[in-house]
Biopython code that builds the backbone (N, CA, C, O; Angstrom):
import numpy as np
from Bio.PDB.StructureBuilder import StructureBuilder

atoms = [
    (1, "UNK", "N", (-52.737, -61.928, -38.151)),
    (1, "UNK", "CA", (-52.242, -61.844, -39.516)),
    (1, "UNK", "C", (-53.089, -60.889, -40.331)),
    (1, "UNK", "O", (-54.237, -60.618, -39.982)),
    (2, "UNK", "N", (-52.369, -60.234, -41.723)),
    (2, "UNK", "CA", (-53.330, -59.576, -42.330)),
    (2, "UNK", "C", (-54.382, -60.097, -43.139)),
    (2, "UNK", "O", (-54.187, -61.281, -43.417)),
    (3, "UNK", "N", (-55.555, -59.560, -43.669)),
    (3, "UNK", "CA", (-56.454, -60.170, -43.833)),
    (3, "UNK", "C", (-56.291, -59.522, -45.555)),
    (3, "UNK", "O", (-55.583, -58.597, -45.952)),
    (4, "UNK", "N", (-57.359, -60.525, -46.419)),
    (4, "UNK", "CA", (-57.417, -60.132, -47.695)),
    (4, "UNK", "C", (-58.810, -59.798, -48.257)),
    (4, "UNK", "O", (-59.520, -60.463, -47.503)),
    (5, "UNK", "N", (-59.364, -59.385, -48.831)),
    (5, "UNK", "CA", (-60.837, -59.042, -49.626)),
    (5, "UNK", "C", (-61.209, -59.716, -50.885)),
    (5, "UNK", "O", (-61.898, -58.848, -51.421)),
    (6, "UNK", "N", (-61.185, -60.578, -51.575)),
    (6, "UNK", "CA", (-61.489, -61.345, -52.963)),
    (6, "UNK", "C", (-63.029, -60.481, -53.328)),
    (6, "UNK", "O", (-63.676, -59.750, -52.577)),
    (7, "UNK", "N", (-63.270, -60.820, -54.545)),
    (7, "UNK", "CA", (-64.462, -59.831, -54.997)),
    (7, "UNK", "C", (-64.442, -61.218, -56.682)),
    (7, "UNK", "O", (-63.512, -61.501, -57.437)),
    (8, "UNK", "N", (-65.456, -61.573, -56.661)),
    (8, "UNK", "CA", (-65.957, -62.519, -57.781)),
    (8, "UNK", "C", (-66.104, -61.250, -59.381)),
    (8, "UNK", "O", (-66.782, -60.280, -59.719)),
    (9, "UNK", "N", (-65.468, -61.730, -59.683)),
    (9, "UNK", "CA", (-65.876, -60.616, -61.140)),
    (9, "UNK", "C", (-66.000, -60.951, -62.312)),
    (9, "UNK", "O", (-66.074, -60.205, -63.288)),
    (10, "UNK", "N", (-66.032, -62.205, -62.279)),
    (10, "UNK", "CA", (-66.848, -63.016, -63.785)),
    (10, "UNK", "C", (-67.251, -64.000, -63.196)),
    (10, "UNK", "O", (-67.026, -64.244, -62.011)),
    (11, "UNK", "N", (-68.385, -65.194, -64.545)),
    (11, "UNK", "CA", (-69.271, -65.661, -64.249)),
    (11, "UNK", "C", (-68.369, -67.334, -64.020)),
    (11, "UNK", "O", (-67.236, -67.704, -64.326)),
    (12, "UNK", "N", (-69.238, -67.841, -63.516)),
    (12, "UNK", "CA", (-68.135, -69.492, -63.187)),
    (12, "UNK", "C", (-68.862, -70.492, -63.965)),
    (12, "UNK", "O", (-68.715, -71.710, -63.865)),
    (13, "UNK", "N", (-70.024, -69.590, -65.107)),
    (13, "UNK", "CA", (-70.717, -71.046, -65.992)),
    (13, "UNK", "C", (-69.530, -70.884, -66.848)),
    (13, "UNK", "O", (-68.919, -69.868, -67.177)),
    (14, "UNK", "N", (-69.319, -72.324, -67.174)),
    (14, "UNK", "CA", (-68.151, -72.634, -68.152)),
    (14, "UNK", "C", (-66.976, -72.600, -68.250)),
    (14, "UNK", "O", (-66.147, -72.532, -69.158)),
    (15, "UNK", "N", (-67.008, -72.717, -66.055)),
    (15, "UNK", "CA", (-65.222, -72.749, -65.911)),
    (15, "UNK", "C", (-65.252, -74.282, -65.724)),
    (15, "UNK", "O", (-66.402, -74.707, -65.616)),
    (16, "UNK", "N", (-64.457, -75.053, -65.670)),
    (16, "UNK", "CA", (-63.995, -76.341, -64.774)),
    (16, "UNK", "C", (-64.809, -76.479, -63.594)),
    (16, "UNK", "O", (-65.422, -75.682, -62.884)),
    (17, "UNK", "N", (-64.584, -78.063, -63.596)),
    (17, "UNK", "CA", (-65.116, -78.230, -62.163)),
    (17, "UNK", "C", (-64.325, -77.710, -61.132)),
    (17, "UNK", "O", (-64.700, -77.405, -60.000)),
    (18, "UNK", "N", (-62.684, -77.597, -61.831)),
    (18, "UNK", "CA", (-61.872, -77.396, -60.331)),
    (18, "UNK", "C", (-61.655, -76.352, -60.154)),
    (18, "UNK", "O", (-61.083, -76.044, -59.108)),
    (19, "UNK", "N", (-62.010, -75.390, -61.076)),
    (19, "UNK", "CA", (-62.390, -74.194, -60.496)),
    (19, "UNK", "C", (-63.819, -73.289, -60.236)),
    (19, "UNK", "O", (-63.971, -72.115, -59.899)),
    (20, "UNK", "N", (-64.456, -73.999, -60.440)),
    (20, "UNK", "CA", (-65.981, -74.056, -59.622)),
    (20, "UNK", "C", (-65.440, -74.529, -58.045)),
    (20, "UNK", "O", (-65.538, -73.519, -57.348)),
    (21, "UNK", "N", (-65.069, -75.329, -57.471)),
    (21, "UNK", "CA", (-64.658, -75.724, -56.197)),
    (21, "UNK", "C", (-63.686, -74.720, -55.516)),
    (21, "UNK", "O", (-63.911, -74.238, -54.406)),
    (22, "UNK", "N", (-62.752, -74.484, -56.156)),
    (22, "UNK", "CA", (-62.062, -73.805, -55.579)),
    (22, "UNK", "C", (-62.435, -72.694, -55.350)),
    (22, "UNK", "O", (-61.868, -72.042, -54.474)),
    (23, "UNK", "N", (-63.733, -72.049, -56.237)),
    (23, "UNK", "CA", (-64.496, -70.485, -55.593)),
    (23, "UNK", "C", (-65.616, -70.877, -54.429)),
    (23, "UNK", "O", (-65.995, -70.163, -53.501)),
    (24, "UNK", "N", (-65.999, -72.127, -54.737)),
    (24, "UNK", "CA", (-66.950, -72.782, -53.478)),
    (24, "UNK", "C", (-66.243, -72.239, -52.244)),
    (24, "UNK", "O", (-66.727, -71.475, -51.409)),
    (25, "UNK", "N", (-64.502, -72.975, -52.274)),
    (25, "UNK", "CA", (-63.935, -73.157, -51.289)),
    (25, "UNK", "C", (-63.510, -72.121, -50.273)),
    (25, "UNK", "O", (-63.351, -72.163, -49.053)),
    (26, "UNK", "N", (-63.357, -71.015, -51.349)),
    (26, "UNK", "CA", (-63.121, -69.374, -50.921)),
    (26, "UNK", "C", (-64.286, -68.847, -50.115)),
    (26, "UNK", "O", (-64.112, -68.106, -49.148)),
    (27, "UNK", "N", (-65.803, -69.351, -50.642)),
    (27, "UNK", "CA", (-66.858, -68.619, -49.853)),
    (27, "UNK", "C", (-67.234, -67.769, -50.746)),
    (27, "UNK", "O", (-67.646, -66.746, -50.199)),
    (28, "UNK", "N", (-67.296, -67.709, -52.241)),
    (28, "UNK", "CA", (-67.837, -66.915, -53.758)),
    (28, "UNK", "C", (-68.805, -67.802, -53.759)),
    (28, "UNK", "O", (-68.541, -68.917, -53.310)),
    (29, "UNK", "N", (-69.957, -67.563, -54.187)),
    (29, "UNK", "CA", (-71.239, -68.062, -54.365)),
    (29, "UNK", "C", (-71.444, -67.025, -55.921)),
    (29, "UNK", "O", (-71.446, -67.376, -57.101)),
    (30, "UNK", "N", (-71.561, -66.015, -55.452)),
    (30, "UNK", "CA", (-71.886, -65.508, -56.593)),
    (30, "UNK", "C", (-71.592, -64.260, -56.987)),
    (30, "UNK", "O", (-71.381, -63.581, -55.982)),
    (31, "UNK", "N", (-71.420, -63.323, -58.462)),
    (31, "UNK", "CA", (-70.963, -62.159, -58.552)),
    (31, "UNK", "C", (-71.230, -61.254, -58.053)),
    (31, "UNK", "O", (-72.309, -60.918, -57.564)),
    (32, "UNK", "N", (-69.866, -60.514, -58.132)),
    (32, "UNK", "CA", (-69.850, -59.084, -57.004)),
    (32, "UNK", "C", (-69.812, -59.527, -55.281)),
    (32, "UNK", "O", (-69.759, -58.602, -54.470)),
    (33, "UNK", "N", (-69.840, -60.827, -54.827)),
    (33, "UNK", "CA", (-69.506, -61.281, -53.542)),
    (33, "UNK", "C", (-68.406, -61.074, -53.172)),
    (33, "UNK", "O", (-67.583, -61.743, -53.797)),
    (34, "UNK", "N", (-68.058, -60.539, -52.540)),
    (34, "UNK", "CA", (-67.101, -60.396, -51.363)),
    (34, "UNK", "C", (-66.582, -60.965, -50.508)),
    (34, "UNK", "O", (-67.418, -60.825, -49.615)),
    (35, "UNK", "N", (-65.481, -61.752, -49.924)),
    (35, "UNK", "CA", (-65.058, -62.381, -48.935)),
    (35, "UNK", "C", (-64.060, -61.665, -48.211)),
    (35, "UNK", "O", (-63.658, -60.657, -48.791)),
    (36, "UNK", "N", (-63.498, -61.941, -46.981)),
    (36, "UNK", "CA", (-62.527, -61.492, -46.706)),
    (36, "UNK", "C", (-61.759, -62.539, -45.519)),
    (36, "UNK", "O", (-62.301, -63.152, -44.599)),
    (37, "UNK", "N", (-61.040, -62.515, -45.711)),
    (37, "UNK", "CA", (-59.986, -64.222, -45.501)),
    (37, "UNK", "C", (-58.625, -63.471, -45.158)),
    (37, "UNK", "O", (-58.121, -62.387, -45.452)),
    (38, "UNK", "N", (-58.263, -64.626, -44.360)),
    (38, "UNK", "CA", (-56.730, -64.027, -43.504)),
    (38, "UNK", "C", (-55.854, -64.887, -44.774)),
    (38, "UNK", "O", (-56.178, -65.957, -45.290)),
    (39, "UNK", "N", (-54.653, -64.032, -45.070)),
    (39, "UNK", "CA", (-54.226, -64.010, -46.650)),
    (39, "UNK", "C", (-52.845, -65.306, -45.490)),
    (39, "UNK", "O", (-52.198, -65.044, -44.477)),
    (40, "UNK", "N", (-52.925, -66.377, -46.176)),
    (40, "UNK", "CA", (-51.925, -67.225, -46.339)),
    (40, "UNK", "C", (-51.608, -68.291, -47.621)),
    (40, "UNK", "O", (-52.437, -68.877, -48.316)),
    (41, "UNK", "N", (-50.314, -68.338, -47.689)),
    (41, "UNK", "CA", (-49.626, -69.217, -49.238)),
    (41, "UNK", "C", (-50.678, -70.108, -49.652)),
    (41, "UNK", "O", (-50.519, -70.509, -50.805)),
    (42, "UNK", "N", (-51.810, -70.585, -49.004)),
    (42, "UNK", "CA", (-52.428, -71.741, -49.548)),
    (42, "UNK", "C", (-54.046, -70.860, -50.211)),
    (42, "UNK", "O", (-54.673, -71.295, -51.177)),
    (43, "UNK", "N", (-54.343, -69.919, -49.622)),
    (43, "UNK", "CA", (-54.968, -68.745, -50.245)),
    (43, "UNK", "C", (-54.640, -67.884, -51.480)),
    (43, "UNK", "O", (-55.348, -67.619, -52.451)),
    (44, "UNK", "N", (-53.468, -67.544, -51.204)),
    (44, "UNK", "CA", (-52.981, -67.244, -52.487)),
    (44, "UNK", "C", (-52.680, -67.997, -53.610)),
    (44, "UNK", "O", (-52.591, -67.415, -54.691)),
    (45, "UNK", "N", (-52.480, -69.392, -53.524)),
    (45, "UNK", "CA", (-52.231, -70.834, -54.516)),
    (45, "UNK", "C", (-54.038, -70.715, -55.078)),
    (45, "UNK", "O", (-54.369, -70.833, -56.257)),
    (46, "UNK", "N", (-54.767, -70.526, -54.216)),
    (46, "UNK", "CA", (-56.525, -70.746, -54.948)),
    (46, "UNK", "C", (-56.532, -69.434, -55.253)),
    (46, "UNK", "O", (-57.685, -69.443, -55.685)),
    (47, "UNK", "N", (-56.162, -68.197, -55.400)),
    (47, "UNK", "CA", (-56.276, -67.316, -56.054)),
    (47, "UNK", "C", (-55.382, -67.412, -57.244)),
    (47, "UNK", "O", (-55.997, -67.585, -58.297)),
    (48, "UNK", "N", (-54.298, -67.355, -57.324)),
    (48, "UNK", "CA", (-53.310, -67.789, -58.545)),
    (48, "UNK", "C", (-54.149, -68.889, -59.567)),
    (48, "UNK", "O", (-53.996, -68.936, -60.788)),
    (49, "UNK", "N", (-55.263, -69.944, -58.599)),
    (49, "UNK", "CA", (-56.207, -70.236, -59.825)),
    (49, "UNK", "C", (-57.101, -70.170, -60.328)),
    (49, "UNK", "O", (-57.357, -70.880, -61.301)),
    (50, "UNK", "N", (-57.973, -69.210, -59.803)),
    (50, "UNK", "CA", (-58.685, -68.625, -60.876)),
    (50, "UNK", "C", (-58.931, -66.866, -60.852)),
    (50, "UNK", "O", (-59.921, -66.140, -60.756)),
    (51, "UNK", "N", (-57.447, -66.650, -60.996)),
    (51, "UNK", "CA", (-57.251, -65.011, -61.068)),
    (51, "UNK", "C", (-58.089, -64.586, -62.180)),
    (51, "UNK", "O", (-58.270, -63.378, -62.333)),
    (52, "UNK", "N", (-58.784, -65.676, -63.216)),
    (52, "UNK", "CA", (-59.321, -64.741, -63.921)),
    (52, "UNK", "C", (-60.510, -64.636, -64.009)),
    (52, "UNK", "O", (-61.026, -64.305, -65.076)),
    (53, "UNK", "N", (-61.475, -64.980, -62.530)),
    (53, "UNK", "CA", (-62.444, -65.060, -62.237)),
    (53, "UNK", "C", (-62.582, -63.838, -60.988)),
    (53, "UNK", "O", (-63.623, -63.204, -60.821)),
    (54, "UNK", "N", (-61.479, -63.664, -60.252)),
    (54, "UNK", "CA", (-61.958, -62.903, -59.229)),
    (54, "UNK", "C", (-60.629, -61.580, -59.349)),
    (54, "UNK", "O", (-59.599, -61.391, -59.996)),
    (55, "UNK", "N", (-61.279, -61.018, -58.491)),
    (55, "UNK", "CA", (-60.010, -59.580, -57.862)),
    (55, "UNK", "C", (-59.570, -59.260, -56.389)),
    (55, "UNK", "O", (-60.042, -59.427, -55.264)),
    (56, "UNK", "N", (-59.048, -59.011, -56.643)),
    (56, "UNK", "CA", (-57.877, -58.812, -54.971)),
    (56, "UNK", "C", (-58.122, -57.278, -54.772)),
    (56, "UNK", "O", (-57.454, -56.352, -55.233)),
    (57, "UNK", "N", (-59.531, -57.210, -53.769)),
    (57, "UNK", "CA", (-59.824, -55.809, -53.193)),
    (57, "UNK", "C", (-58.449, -55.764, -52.068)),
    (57, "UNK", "O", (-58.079, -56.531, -51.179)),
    (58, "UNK", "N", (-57.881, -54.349, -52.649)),
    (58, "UNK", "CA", (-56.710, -53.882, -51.179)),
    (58, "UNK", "C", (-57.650, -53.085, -50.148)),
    (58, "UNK", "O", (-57.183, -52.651, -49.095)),
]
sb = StructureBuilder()
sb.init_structure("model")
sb.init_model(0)
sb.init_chain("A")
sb.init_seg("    ")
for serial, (resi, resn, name, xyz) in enumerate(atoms, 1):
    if name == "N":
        sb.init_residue(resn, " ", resi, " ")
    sb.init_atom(name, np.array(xyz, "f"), 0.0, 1.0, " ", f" {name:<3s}", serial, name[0])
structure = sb.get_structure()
């Protein structure tokens, strides 16, 4: 399958807990981190929540 790149681009003091977890869950620790994850619907559902914490490197 194809794979995806996430990139952390704001800070997670003073988000929610459930979205503190859900960047745990991705493998974001901390800004400017990088992951790269095989892109499926349940990946994209934890990106859809906190799109306004991270970015979708193509």
């Amino acid at each position: 399958m194809a794979t995806i790149k996430i990139q952390q681009t704001k800070s997670r003091i003073g988000a929610p807990k459930d979205q503190k977890r859900t960047l745990d869950a991705l493998g974001l620790t901390k800004m400017n981190h990088i992951v790269e994850k095989e892109d499926t619907p349940v990946l994209r559902g934890m990106i859809r929540k906190v799109h306004h914490l991270v970015t979708v490197v193509e």
